[in-house]
DOTORMI-386854 format. One record per residue: x, y, z of N, C-alpha, C in turn. Coordinates in pm, whole numbers, plus 32768, in hexadecimal, padded with zeros to 4 digits. Layout:
N
XYZXYZXYZ
...
//
This chain:
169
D55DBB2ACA65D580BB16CAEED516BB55CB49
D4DABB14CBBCD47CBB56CBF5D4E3BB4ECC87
D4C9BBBDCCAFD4FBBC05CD3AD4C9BC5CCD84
D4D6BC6FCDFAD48EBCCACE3CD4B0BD48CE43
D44FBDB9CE28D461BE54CDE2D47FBE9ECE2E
D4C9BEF2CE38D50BBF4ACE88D4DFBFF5CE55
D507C04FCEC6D4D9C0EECE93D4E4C0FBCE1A
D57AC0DECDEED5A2C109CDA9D546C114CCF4
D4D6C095CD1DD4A6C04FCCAAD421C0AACCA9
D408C10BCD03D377C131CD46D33BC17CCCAA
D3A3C1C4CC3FD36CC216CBD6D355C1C3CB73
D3A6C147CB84D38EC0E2CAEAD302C099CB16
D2D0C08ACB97D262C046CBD1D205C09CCBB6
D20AC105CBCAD188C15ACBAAD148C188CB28
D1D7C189CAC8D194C15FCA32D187C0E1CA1C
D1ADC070CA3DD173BFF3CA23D0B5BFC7CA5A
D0C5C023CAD0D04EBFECCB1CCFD2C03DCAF2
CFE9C096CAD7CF9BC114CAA5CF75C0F7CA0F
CFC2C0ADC996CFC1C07DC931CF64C014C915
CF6FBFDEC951CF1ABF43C942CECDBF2CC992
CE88BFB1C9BECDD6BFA3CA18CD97C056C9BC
CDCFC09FC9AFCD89C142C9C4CDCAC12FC921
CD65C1B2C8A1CD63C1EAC868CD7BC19DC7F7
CDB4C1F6C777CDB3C19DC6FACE40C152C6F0
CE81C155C737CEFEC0D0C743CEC6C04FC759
CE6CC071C7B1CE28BFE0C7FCCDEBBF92C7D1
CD87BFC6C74ACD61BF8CC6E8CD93BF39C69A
CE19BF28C698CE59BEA6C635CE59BE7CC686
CE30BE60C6D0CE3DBDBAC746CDC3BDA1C771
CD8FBD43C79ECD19BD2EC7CCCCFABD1CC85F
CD5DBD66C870CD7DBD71C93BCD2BBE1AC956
CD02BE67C8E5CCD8BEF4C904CC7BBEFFC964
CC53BF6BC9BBCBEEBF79CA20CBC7C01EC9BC
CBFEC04BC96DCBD1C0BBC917CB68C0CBC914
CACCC058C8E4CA53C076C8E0CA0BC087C95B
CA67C068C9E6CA1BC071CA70CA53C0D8CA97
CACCC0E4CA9ECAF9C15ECAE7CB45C1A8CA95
CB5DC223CAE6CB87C2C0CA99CBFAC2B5CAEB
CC73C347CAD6CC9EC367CB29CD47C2F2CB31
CDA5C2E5CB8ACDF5C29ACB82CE12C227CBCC
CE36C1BDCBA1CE26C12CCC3BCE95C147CCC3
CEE7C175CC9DCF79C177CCEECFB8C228CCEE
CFECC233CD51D05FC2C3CD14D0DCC2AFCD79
D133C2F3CD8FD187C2CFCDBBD1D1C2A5CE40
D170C321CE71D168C31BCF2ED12FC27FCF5C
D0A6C26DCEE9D04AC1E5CF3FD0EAC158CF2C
D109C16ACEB6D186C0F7CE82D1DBC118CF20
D215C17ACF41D29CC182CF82D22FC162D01E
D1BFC161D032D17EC153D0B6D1A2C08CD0CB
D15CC043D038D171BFB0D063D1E0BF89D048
D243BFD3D01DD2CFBFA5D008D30CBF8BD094
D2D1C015D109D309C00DD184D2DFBFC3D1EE
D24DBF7DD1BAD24BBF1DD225D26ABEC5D221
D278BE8BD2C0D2F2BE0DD2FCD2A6BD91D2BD
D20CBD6BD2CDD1FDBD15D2C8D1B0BCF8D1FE
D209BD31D1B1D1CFBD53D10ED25DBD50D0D8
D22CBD21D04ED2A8BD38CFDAD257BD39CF7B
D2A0BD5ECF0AD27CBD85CEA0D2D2BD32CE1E
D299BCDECDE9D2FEBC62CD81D302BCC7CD1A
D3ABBCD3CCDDD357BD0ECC21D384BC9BCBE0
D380BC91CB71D3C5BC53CB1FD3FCBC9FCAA4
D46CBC9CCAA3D4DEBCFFCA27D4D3BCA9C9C1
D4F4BCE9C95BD4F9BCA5C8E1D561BCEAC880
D582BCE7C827D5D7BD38C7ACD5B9BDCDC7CA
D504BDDFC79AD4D4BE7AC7BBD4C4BEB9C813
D4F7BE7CC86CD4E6BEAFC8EAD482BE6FC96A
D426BEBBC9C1D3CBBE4EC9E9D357BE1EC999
D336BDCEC9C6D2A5BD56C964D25FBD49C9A6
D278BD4BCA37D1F8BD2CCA7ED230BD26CB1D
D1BABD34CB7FD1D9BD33CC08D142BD13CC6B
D175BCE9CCBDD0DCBCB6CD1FD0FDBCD6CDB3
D0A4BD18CDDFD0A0BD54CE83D098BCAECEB8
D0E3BCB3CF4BD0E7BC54CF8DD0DCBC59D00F
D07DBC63D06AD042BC78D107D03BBBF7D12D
D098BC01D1B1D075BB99D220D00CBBC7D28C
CF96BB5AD265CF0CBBB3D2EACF0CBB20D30D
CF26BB29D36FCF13BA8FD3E5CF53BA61D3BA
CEEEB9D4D3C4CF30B948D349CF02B963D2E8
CEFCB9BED2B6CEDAB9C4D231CF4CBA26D1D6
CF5CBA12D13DCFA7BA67D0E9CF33BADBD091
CF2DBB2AD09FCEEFBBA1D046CF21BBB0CFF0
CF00BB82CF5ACF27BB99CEEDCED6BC2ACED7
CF26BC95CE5ACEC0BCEFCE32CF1DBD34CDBF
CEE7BD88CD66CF17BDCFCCFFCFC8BD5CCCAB
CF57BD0CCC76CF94BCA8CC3CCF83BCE4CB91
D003BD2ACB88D026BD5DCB18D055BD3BCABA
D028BD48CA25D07DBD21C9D7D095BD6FC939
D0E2BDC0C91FD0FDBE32C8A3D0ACBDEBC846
D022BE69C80ACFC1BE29C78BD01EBDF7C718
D090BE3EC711D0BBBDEBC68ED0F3BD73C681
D106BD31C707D15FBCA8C72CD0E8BC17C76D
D064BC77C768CFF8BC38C79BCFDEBBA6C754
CFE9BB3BC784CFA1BAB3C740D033BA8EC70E
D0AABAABC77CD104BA54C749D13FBA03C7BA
D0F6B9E2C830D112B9A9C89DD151B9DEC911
D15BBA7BC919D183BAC6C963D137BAC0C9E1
D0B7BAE0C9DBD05ABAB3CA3BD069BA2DCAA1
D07EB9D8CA5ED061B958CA98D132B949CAC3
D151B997CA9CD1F6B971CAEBD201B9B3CB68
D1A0BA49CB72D19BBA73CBE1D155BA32CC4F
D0E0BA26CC17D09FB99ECC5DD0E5B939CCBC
D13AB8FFCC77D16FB86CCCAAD1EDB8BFCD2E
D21AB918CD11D288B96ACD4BD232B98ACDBA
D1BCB9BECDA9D159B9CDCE33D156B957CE86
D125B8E1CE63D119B88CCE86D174B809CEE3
D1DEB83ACE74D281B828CEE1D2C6B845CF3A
D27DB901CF52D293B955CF9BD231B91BD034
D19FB8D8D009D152B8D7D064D1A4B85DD0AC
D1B2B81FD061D1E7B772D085D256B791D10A
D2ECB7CED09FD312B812D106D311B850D192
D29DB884D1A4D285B8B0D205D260B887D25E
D243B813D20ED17AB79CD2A1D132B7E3D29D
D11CB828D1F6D08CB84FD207D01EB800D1A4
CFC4B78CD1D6CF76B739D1C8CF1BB774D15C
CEF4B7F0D14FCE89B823D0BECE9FB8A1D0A6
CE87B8DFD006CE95B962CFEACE0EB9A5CFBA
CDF6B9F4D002CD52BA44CFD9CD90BAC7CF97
CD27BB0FCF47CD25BB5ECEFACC95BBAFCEF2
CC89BC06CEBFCBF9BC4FCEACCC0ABC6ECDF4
CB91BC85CDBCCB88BC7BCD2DCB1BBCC5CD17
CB26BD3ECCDDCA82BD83CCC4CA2CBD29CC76
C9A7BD16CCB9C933BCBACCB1C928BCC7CBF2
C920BD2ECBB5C8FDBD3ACB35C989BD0ACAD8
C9D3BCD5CAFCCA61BCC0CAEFCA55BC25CAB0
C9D2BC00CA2EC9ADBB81CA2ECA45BB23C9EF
CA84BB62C99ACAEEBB10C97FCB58BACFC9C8
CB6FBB4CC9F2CBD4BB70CA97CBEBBB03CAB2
CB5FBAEFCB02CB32BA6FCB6DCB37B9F9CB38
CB20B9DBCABACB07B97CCA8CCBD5B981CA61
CBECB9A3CA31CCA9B986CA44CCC4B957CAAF
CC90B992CB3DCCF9B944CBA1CC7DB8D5CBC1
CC03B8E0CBA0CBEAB830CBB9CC21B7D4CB51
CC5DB7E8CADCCCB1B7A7CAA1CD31B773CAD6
CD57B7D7CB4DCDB2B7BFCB9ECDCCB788CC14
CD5EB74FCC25CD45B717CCBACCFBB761CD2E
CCD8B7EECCFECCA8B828CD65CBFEB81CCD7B
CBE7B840CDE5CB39B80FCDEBCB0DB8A7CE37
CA8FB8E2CE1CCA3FB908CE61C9F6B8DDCECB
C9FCB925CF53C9F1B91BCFBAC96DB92BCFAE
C922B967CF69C89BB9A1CF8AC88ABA0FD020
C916BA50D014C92DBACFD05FC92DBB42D009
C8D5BBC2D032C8F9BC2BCFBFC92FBC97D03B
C962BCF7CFF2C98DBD7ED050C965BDECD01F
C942BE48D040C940BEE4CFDFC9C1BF06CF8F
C9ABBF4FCF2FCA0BBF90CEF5CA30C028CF33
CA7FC083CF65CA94C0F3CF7BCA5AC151CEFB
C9C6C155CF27C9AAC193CE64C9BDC258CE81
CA04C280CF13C9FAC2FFCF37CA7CC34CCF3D
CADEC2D1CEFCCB6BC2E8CF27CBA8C2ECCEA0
CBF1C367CE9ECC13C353CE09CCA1C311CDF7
CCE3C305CE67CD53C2CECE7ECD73C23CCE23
CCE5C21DCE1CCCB0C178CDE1CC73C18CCD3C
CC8BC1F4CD2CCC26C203CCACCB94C267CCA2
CB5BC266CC5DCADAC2BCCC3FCA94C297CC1D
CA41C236CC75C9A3C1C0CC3EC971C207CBE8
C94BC1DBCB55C8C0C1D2CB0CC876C1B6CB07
C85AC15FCB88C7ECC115CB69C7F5C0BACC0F
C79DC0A6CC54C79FC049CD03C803BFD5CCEB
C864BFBACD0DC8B4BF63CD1DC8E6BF21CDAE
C905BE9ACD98C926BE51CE14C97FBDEFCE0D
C9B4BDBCCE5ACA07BD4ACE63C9D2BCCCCE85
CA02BC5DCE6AC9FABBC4CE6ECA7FBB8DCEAF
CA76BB52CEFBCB15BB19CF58CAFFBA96CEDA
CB75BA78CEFBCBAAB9EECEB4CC2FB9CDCF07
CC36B94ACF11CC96B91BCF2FCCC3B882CEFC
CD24B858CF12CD74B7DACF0DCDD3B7AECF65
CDBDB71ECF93CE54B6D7CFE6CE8CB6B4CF7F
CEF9B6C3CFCCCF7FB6CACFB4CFDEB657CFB9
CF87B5F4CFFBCFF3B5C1D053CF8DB4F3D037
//
């Protein structure tokens, strides 16, 4: 069942989200950011900050074990901000991904919102290449990465972002 996450979910989110980007959990999945960054993706305050804004939700999707996966959801203009599109390394490559996906996408529809952009670290070659499997395209927009903020992680190495997006509609 995918639904939208509430406080209450803020400690099961932070081992899910923290799991399947940072350290040796992250490694059974092929979603890890382990070899780029140090340090942790999420903690609990940043979770309970986008939980409270008006114009954001947060999808999880429950399963038997609990959660499986969840994707940040920002309304910026006409546009939907997808981001931290999660999914537990051990449940990885069983279509979890792509259900959150479509739930985004319904969400945008919903709304009248015409396309969903995203950012993707540039060295992120698979990443990218998944959601152009998915319809999404590179803008040939890049952004910096916060490589000074540990709030985001602990660069190893110069990192940056790539926008991507897709209509929706």
């Amino acid at each position: 069942m995918i639904r939208p996450a509430t406080l209450n979910d803020v400690n099961a989110l932070e081992v899910l989200i923290n799991s399947a980007y940072r350290g040796e959990s992250s490694k059974k999945g092929w979603t890890t950011e382990a070899d780029l960054l140090g340090g942790i993706r999420t903690d609990k305050e940043s979770l309970k900050e986008l939980l409270l804004k008006s114009n954001a939700t947060l999808l999880v999707l429950e399963s038997e074990i609990g959660l499986a996966g969840c994707v940040y959801l920002e309304i910026q203009g006409n546009a939907l901000y997808l981001g931290m599109l999660t999914v537990s390394p051990e449940l990885q490559n069983a279509g979890i991904g792509k259900k959150l996906m479509l739930a985004a996408e319904g969400f945008a529809r919903q709304h009248s919102l015409p396309k969903i952009t995203m950012t993707v670290i540039s060295v992120r070659h698979e990443l990218i290449a998944w959601y152009e499997r998915h319809g999404y395209q590179k803008t040939g927009e890049r952004k910096p990465f916060p490589m000074n903020d540990p709030k985001f992680g602990l660069p190893k190495q110069f990192l940056e972002f790539v926008v991507m997006e897709k209509n929706v509609f």
